[in-house]
N, C-alpha and C positions, 0 to 999 in steps of 0.2 A: 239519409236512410231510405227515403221513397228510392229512389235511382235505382242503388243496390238492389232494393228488394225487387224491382223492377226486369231488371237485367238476372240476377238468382232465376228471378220464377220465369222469364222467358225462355231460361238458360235450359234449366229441371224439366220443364214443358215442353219442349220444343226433344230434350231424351225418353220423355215418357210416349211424346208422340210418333216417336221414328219406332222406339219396342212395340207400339201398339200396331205398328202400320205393319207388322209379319203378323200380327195376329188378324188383321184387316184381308192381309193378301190369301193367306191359307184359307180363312176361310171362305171367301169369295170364290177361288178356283176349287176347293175340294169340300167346304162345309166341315172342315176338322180345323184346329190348332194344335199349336206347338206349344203345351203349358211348360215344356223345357226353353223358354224364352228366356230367364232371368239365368240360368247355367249358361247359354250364349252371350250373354251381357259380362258374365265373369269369365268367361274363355274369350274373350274379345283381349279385353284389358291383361290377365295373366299373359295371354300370348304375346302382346305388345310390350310386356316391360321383359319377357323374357329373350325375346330378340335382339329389342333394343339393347338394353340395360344388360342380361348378363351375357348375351351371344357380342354385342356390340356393333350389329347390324347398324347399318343406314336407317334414320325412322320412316320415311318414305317406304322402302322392301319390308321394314317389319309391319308395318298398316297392311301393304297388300298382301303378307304371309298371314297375318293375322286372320283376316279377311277371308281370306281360301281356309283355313282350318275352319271357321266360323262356318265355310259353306259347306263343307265336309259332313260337319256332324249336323247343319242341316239336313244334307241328303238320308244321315244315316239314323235320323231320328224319324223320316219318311219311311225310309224302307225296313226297318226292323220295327220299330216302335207303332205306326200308323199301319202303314198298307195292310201287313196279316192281318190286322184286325177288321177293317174295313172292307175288303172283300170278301169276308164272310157274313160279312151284316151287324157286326159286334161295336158297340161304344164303349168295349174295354180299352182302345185307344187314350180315354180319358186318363183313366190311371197308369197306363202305360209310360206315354211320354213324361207326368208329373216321378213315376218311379226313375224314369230315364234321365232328368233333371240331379233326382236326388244322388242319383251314382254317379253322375258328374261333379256334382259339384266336392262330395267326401273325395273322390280320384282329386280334383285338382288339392283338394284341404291337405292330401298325403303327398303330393307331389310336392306341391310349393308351399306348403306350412301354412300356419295359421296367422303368423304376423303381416300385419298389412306394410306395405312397401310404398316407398314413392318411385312414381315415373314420371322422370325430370322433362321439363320442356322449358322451350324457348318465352312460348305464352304465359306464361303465368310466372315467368322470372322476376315481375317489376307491376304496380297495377301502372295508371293510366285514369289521367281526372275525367270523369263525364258529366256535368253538369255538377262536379262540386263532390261527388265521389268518387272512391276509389276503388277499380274494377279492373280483373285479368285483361286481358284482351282476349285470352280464350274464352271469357263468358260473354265478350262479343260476337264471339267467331260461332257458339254453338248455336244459337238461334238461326243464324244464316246457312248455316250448314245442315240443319234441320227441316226447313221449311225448304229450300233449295232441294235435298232428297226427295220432300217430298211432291214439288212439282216434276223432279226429272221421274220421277216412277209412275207418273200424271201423264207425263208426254210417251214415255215407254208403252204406257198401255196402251195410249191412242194412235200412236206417230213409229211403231215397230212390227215389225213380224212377231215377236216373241211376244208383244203386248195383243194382236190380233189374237195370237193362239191361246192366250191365257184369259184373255174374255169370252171366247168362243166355250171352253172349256168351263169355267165359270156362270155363263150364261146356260149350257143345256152339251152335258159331260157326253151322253150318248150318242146326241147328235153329230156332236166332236168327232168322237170316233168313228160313227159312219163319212164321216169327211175325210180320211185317212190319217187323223190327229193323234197322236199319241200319247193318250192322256197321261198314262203314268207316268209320263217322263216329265209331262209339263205340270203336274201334281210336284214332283219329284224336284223340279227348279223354282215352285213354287217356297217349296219348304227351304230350299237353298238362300233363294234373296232373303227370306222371313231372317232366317239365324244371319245372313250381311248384316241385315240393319240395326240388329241385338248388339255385335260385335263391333260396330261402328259406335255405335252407343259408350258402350263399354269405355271404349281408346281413347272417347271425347272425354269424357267426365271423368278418367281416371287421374289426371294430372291434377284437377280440382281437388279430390277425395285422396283417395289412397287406392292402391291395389292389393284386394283380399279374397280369399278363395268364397266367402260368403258375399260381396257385395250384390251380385244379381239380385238374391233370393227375395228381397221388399223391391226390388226395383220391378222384375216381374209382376210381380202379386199389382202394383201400383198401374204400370200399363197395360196389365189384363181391365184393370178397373175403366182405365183413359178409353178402351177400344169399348168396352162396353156402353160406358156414359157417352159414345161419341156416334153411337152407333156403329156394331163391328162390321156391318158391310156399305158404310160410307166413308169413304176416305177421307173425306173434307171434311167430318163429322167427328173424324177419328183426331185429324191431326186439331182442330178446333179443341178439341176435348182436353187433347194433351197441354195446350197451350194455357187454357184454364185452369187446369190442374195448377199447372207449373206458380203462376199467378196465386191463387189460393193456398198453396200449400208455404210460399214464403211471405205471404203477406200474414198468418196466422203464426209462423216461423217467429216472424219479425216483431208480434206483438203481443200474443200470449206464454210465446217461447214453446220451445222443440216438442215436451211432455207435453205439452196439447197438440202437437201439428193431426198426427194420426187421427186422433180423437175428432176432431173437429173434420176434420178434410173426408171420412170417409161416412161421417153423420151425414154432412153438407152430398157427398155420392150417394146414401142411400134416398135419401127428401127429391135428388132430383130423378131419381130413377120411378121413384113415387108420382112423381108429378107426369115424367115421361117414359114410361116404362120399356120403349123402343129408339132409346138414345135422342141427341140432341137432333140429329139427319137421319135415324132410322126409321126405318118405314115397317109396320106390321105385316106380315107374313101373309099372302094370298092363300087359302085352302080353296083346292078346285074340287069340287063335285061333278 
């Protein structure tokens, strides 16, 4: 049972960690989020069974069509949802994108139904013993695939042009723009990678679960929590967070059972937000005078 739950929560945590890291990324370049995170988590997974499974694409082209619709409605939750509101000085963006979310996700409920579906894979055909239990190989594969994302988005920032431009922006937006930067744009890919990583999420964890036009909506609400308790502008704070999460949430899974998980996991996030009320790596906010 330890194993299992072991690998569950690595599994869980290493998804809640990758959703959190677009909440990590937005708002580090623009100081806004995308609370339509958990609607890219379900347009992730919908769009991959629907390629797959009813178009009968190759899964390889339906990952990366997926993938691209995922960046789509990142761009389009920047630019309709965020920007108007933000360069007029307004934090109605809050309720915007969470409204943005919820039109998304009733579109997909009327689109693709409300029954949850499987989408079939190779991984999770058969388990595989690891120390005496029995486990997918995709619940091997997501932890590495997790943590992997989130050093290549590590290297991208430090080791790219597109990661220079996105710190530079991030670090002092103005000055950007007197640099000949373009902010909006790089605000605008900002928002783009955030919904990848949702949508990547989604495609991993769908084969475990099911595909349903509701699955995002706790899974967001869960890595808004991870990005917070992790500190939402440290990344290694963030993905740390998620990883615990992951951890706690099946290890209470595993032994008070499912009707406490909730209970317990987000008492155990409010005690430590009490304790540290700028995440595990977050740093309190400098006011200049």
């Amino acid at each position: 049972m330890l194993t299992s739950t072991l690998v569950s929560g690595l599994g869980l945590g290493s998804m809640y960690g990758l959703v959190a890291l677009g909440f990590h990324i937005t708002f580090a370049v623009s100081g806004t989020v995308n609370f339509a995170q958990g609607s890219a988590v379900t347009l992730g997974a919908v769009l991959g069974y629907t390629f797959a499974v009813q178009l009968g694409w190759p899964m390889p082209l339906a990952v990366a069509a997926s993938l691209a619709g995922c960046a789509l409605l990142g761009l389009a939750v920047e630019r309709l949802l965020v920007r108007p509101f933000v360069v007029r000085g307004s934090d109605a963006w809050l309720l915007a994108t969470v409204a943005g979310g919820i039109i998304l996700d009733n579109v997909l409920l009327f689109t693709f139904g409300k029954e949850p579906r499987s989408l079939p894979s190779a991984l999770v055909a058969a388990p595989v013993q690891v120390l005496g239990a029995g486990v997918y190989p995709l619940q091997l594969l997501i932890p590495v695939v997790g943590i992997a994302a989130a050093v290549a988005i590590r290297a991208v920032f430090r080791g790219t042009e597109l990661g220079r431009v996105l710190l530079a922006v991030a670090q002092n937006s103005e000055a950007a723009r007197l640099m000949g930067i373009d902010v909006a744009r790089t605000v605008a890919c900002a928002f783009a990678l955030s919904a990848v990583l949702a949508g990547a999420a989604g495609l991993l964890i769908a084969p475990l679960f099911s595909v349903s036009a509701e699955m995002g909506a706790l899974f967001g609400i869960k890595a808004f929590a991870v990005a917070i308790l992790g500190g939402i502008g440290s990344a290694t704070g963030v993905v740390l967070a998620g990883l615990l999460y992951g951890l706690v949430e099946a290890g209470v899974t595993a032994t008070l059972g499912s009707g406490a998980t909730q209970i317990v996991v987000f008492s155990v996030i409010i005690l430590a937000l009490a304790l540290r009320p700028n995440g595990l790596l977050g740093r309190a906010a400098v006011n200049k005078v």
